[in-house]
C-alpha positions in Angstrom: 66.8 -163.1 -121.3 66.8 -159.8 -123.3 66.8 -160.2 -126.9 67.2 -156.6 -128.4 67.2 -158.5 -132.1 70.9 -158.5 -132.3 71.4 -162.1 -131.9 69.6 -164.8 -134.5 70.9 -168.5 -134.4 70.5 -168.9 -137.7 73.3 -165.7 -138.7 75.9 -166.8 -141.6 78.9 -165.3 -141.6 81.5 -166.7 -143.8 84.9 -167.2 -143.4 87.6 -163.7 -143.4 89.9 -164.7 -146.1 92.3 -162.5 -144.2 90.0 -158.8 -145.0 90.3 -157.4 -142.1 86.4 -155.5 -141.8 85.5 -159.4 -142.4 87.1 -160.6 -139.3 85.3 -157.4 -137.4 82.0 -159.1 -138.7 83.0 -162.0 -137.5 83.9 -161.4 -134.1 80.8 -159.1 -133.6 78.6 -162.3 -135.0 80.3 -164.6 -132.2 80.0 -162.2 -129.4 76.4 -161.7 -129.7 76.4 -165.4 -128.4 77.9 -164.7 -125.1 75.4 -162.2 -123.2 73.1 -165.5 -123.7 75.7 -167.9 -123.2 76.7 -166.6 -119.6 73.3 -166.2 -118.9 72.2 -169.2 -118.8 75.7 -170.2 -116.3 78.7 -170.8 -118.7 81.5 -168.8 -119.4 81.5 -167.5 -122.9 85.3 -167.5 -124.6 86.4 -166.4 -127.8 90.1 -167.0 -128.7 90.4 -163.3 -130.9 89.6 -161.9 -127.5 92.8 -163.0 -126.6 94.5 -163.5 -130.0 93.9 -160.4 -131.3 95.4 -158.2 -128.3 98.8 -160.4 -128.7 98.7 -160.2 -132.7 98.6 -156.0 -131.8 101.3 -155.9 -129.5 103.6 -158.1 -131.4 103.1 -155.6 -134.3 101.3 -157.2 -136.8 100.2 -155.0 -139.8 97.5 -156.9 -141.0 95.5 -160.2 -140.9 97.5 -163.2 -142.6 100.7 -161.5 -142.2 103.4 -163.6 -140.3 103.1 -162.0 -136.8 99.6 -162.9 -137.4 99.4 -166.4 -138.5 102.0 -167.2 -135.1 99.9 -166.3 -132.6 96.1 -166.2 -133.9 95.5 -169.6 -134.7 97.7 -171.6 -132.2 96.6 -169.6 -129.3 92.5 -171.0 -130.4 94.1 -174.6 -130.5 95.7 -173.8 -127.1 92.4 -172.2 -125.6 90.7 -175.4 -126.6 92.6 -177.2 -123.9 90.4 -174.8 -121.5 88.0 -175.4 -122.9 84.2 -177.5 -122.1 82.3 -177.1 -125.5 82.5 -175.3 -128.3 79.7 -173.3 -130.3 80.1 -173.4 -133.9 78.7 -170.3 -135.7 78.9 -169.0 -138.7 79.1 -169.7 -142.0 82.1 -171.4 -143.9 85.3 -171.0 -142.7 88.6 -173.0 -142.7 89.7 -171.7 -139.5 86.5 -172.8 -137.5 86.3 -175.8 -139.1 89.8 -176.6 -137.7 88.9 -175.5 -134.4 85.6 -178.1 -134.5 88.1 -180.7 -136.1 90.6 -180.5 -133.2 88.3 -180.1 -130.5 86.2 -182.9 -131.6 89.4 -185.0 -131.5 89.8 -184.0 -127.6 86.5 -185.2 -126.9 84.8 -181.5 -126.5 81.5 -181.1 -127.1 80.8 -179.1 -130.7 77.4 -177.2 -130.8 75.9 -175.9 -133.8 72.8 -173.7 -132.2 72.5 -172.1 -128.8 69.8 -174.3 -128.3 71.8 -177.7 -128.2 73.8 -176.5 -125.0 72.6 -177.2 -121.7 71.0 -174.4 -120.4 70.0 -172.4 -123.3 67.3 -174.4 -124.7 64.8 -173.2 -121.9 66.0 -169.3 -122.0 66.0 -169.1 -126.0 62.2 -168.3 -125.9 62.8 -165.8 -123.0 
């Protein structure tokens, strides 16, 4: 695997508090886990890839407002029914702590490092 330094399992990245150059951040921090994610055989979802297209075309204005906080969150909680695992990144954050809450209550397995999935151990060093 490639490791051009963007990616560092120990990043912190806290929560957005609905500012929307935080949620950029944010997404940017959880996409540098995918390139090494589908690498190593899995198939690397974030829910704002799908969220955030939806939150656009309904015509939200900004993060938190209502169109927003109708489609962002519930579409994650419906994603995790899709869903195998689920990598927990970042720093504090309500929102992801819900997502590990809700997915730990459907059995899924929560990660906290690329290194804990199967896989991704062996190709971390690569």
């Amino acid at each position: 695997m490639s490791q051009s330094g963007s990616w560092s399992p120990d990043r912190t990245v806290p929560g957005t508090g609905d500012e929307p150059e935080l949620l950029e951040k944010n997404v940017k921090c959880m996409e540098s886990f995918a390139l090494p994610l589908f690498r190593a055989g899995h198939m690397p979802v974030l829910g704002e890839w799908m969220a955030l297209p939806l939150v656009h075309a309904d015509g939200s204005r900004r993060v938190g407002d209502d169109v927003f906080n109708e489609l962002f969150h519930p579409l994650a909680i419906r994603l995790l029914d899709k869903c195998d695992a689920v990598l927990r990144v970042g720093g504090p954050s309500a929102g992801a702590d819900e997502m590990v809450r809700i997915a730990r209550e459907r059995g899924l397995d929560v990660y906290a490092a690329l290194e804990e999935i199967p896989g991704c151990s062996e190709r971390a060093g690569d």
